[in-house]
TORKOL-4160 file (C-alpha; in steps of 0.2 Angstrom, whole numbers, padded with zeros to 4 digits, m for minus):
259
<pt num="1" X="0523" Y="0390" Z="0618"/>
<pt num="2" X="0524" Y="0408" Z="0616"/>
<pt num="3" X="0510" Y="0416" Z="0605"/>
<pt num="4" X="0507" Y="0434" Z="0600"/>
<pt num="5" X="0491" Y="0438" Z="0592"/>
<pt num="6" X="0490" Y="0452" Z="0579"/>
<pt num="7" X="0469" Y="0453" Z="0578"/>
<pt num="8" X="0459" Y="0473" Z="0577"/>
<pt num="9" X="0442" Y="0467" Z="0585"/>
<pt num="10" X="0441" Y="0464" Z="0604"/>
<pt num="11" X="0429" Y="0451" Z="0600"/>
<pt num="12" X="0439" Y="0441" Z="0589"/>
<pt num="13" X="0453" Y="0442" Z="0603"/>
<pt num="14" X="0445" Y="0437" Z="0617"/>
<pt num="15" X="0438" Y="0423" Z="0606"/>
<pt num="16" X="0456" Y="0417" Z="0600"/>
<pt num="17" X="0463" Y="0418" Z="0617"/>
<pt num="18" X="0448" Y="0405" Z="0625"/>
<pt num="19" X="0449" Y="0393" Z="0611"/>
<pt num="20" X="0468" Y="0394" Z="0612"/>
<pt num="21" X="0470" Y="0390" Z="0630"/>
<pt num="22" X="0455" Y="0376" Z="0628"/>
<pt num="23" X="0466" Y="0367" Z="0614"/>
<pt num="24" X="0485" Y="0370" Z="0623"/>
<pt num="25" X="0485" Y="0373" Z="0642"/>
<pt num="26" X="0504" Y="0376" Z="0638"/>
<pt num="27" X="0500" Y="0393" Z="0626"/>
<pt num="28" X="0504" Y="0410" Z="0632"/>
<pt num="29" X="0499" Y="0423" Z="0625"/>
<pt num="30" X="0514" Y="0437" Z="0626"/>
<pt num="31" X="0506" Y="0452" Z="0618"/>
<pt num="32" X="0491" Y="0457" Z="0607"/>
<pt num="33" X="0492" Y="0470" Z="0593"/>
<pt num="34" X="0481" Y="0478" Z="0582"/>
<pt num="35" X="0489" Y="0487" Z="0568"/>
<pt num="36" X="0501" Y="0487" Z="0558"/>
<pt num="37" X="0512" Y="0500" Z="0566"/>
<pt num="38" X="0511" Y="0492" Z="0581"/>
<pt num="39" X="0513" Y="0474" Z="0577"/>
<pt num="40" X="0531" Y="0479" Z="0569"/>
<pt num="41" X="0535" Y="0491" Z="0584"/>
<pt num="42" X="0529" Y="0474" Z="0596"/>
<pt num="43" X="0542" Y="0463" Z="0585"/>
<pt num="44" X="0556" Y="0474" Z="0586"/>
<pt num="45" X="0555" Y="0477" Z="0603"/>
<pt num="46" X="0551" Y="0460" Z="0612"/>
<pt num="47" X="0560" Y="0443" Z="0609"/>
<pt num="48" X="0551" Y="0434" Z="0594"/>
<pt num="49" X="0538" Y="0422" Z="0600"/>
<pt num="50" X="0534" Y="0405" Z="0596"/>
<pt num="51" X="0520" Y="0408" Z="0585"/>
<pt num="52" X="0509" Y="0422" Z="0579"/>
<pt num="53" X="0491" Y="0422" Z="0575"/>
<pt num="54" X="0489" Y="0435" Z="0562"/>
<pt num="55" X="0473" Y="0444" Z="0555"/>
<pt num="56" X="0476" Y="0447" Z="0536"/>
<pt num="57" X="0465" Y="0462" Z="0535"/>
<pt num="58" X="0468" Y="0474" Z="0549"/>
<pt num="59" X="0463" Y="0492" Z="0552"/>
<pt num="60" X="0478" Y="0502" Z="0543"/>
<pt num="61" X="0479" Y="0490" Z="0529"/>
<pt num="62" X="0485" Y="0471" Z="0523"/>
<pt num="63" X="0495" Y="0461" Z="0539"/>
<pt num="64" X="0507" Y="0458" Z="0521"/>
<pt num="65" X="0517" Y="0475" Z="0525"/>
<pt num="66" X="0523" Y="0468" Z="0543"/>
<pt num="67" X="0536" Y="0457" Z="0534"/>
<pt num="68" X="0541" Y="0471" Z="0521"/>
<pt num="69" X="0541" Y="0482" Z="0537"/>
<pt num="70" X="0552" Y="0469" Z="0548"/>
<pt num="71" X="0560" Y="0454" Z="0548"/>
<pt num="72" X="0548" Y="0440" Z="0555"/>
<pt num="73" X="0556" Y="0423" Z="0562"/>
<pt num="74" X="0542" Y="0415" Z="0571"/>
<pt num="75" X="0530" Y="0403" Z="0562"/>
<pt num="76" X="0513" Y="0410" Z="0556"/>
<pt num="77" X="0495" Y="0405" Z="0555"/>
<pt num="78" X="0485" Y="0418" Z="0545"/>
<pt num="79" X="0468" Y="0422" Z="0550"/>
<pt num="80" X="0454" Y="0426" Z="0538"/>
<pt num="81" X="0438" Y="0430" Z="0531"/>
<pt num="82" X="0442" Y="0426" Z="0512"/>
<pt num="83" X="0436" Y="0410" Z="0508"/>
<pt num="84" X="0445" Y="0392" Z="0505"/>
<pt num="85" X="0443" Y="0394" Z="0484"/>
<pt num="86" X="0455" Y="0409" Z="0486"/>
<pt num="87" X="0467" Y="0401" Z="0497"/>
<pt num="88" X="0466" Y="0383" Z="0496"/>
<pt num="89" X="0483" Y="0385" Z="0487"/>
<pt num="90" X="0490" Y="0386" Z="0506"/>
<pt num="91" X="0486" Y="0370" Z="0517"/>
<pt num="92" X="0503" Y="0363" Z="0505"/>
<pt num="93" X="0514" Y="0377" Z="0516"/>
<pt num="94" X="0522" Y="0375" Z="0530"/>
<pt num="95" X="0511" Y="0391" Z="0535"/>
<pt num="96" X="0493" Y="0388" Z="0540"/>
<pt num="97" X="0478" Y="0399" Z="0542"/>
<pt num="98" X="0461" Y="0397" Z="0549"/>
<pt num="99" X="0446" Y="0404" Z="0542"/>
<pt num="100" X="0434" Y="0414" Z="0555"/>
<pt num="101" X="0426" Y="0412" Z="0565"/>
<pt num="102" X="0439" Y="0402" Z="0568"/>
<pt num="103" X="0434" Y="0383" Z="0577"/>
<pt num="104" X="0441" Y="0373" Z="0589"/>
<pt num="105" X="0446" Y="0358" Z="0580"/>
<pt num="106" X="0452" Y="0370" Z="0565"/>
<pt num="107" X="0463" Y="0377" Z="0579"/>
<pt num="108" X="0470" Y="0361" Z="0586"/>
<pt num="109" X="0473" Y="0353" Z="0570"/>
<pt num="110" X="0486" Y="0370" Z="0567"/>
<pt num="111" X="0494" Y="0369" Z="0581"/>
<pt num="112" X="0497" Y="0351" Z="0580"/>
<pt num="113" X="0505" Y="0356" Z="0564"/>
<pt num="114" X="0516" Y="0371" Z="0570"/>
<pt num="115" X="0521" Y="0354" Z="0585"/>
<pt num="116" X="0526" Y="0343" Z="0572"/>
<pt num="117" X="0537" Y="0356" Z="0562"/>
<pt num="118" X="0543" Y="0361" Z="0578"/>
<pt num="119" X="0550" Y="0345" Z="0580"/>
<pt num="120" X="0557" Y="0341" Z="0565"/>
<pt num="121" X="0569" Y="0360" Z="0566"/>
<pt num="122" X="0570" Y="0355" Z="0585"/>
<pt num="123" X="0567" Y="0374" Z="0588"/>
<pt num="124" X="0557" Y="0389" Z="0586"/>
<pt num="125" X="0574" Y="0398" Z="0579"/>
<pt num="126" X="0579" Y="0385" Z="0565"/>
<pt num="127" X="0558" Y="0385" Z="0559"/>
<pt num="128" X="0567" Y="0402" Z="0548"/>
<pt num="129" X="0569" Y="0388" Z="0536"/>
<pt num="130" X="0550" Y="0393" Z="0533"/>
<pt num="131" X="0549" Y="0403" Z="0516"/>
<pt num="132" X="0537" Y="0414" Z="0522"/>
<pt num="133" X="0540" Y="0428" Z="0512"/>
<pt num="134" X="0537" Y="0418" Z="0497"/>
<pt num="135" X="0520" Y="0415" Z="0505"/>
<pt num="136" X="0517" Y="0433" Z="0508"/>
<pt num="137" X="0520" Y="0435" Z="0488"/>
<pt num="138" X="0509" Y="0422" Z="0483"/>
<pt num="139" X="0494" Y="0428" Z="0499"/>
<pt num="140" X="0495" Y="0446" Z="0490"/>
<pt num="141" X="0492" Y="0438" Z="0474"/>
<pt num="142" X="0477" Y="0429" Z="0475"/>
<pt num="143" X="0469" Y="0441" Z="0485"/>
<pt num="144" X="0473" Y="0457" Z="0474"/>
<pt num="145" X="0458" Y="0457" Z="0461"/>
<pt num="146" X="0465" Y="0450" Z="0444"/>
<pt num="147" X="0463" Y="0466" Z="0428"/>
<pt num="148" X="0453" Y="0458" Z="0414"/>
<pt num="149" X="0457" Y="0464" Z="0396"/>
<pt num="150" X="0444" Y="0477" Z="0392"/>
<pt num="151" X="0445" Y="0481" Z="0375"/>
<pt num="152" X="0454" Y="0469" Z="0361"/>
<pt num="153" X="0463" Y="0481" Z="0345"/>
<pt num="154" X="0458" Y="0472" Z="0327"/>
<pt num="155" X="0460" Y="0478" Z="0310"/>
<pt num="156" X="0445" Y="0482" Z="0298"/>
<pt num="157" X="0451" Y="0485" Z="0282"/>
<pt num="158" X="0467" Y="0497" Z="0281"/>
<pt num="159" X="0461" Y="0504" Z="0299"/>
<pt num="160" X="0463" Y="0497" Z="0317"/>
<pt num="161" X="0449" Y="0497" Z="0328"/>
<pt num="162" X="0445" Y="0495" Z="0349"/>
<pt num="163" X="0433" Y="0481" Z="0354"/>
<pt num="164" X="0426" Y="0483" Z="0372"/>
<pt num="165" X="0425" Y="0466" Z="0378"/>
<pt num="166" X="0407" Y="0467" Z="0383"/>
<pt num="167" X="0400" Y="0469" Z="0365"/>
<pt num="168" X="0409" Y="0450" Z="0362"/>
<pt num="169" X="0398" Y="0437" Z="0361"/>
<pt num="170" X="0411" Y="0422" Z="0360"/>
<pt num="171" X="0430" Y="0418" Z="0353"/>
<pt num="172" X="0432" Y="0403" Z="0340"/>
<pt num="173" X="0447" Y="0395" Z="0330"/>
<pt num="174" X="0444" Y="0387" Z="0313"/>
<pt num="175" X="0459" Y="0379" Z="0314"/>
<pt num="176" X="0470" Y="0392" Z="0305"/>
<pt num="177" X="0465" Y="0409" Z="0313"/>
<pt num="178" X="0457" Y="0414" Z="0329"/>
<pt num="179" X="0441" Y="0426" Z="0327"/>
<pt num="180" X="0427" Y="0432" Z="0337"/>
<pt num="181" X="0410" Y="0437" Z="0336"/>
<pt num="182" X="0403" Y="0454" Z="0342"/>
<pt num="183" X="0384" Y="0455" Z="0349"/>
<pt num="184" X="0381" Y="0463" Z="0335"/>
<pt num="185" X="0387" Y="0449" Z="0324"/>
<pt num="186" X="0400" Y="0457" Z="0316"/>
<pt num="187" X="0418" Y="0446" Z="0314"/>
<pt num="188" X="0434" Y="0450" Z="0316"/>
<pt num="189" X="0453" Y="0442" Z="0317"/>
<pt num="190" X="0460" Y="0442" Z="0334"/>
<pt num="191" X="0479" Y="0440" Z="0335"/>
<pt num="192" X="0480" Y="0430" Z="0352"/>
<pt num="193" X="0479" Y="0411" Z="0355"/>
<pt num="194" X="0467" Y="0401" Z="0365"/>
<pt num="195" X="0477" Y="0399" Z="0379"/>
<pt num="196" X="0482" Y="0419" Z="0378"/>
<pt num="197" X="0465" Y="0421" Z="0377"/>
<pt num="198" X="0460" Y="0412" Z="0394"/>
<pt num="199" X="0472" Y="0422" Z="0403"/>
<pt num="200" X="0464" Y="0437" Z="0394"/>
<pt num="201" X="0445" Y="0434" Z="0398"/>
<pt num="202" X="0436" Y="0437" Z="0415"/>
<pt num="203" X="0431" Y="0418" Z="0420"/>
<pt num="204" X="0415" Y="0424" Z="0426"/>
<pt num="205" X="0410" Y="0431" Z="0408"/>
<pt num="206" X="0417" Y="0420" Z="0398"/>
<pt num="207" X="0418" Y="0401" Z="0396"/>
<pt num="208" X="0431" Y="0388" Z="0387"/>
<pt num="209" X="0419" Y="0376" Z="0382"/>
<pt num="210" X="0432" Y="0367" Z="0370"/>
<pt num="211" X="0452" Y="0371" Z="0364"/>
<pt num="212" X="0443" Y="0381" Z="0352"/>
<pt num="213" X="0428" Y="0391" Z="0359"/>
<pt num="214" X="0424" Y="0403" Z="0372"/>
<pt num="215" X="0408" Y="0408" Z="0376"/>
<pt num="216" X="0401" Y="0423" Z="0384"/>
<pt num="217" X="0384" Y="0420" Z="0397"/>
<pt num="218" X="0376" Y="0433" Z="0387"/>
<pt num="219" X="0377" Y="0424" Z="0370"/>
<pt num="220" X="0370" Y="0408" Z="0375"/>
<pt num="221" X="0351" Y="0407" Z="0371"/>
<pt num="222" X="0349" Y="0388" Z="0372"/>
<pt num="223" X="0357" Y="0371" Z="0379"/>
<pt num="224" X="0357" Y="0353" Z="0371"/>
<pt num="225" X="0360" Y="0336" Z="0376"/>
<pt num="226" X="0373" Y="0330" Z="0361"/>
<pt num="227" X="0379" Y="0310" Z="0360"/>
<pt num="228" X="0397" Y="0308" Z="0368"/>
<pt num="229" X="0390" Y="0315" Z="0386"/>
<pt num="230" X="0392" Y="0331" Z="0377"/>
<pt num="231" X="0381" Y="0347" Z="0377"/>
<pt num="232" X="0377" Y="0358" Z="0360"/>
<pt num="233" X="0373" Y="0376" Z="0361"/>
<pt num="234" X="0363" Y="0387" Z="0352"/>
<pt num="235" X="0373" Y="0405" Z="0351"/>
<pt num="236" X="0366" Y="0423" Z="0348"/>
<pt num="237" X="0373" Y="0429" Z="0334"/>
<pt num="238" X="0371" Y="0412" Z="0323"/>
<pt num="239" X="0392" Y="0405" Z="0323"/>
<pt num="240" X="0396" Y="0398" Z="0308"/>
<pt num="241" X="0402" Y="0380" Z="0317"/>
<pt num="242" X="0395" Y="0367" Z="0330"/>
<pt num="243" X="0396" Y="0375" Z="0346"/>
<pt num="244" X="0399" Y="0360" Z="0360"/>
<pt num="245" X="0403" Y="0358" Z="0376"/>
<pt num="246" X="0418" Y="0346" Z="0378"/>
<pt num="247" X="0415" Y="0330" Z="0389"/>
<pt num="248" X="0427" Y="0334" Z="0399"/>
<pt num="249" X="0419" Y="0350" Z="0403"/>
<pt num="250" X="0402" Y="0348" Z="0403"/>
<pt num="251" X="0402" Y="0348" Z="0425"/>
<pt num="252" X="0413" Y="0363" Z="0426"/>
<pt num="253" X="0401" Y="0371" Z="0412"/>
<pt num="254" X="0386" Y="0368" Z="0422"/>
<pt num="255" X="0392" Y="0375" Z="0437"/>
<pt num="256" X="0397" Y="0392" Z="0427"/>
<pt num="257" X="0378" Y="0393" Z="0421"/>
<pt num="258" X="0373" Y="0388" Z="0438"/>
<pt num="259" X="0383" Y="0403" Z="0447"/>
């Protein structure tokens, strides 16, 4: 098995290359790179290899801009620092990545992966079946910081006025119309449903407690137990309806406060 690694610290290299050759006596490692520039000059010049080890974050920039650089036929196992939250959406592709420091067993159960769908395209050519760049789109996804909506536009009156997000204190639904609640306890009608409004709202700030309520961290001045396994809150500014935590969300709630 052929293997070029793209990796920009010497450590990290010689690192790979030990636990490599502990976990398949048959690997060889045909080339090292450390950029970008380099790693597309490596590919266009040499015949592909069987497998690459590629860092994501590299010292000119994202490994992302190899594929929209040059076309990549080998199979690829991504290595990372971002944590397993943001990427977790990846063990279910036919590409793997290994979270550093990267560990032995992590490494050998990769590579017995990259063996099994080696066999099933009985070569490293057919493996192109591999929608990698549909993997890249989705990597540069997550890992690019999602915007928030900052500011919400809603009429007072026969004008229309901006809301910075901050100075919300939570969202709610009556059933007919959707409003929220300013810090300074001032209510206006907001023209977007809840589920708009998840998409909307930075999950660090604010929290769906129910289909109809979403609260800010700031607005919460105390917590209940309420009959059902459910939890009451006591909000700041006073809302004019039961503010509960849905069953069903009451672990995931805790966890939000608990952050």
């Amino acid at each position: 098995m052929k293997v070029l690694i793209i990796e920009d610290e010497d450590l990290a290299v010689k690192k790979l290359q030990k636990t490599l050759a502990s976990v398949d006596d048959s690997a060889e490692v045909v080339g090292v790179t450390d950029s970008i520039n380099a790693s597309v000059k490596w590919l266009q010049s040499n015949p592909t290899p069987d497998l690459i080890l590629m860092d994501i974050e590299l010292a000119d920039g994202q490994s992302f801009e190899i594929f929209e650089r040059t076309e990549v036929k080998s199979t690829v196992i991504f290595t990372t620092s971002y944590d397993e939250f943001a990427l977790k959406a990846f063990k279910v592709n036919s590409v793997d990545y290994l979270l550093k420091p990267i560990q032995k067993e992590d490494l050998q159960s990769a590579l017995d992966k990259f063996s099994k769908m080696k066999a099933l395209y009985n070569n490293a050519g057919s493996m192109t079946v591999l929608n990698v760049e549909n993997l890249v789109k989705e990597l540069q996804q997550k890992l690019q910081p999602k915007e928030y909506r900052k500011r919400f536009l809603v009429k007072l009156g026969q004008k229309l006025i901006s809301i910075e997000t901050d100075d919300i204190a939570y969202f709610y639904s009556d059933g007919r119309l959707n409003f929220f609640k300013t810090k300074d306890n001032k209510r206006f009608v907001v023209d977007y449903t809840m589920d708009e409004l998840e998409e909307m709202l930075d999950p660090e700030k604010y929290f769906r407690i129910s289909r109809s309520f979403f609260v800010s961290i700031e607005s919460i001045e105390k917590i209940d137990d309420y009959f059902g396994n459910r939890l009451i809150l006591q909000l700041t500014p006073v809302v004019d309806k039961e503010s509960l935590v849905s069953r069903e969300k009451v672990t995931e709630f805790k966890k939000w406060m608990g952050k």
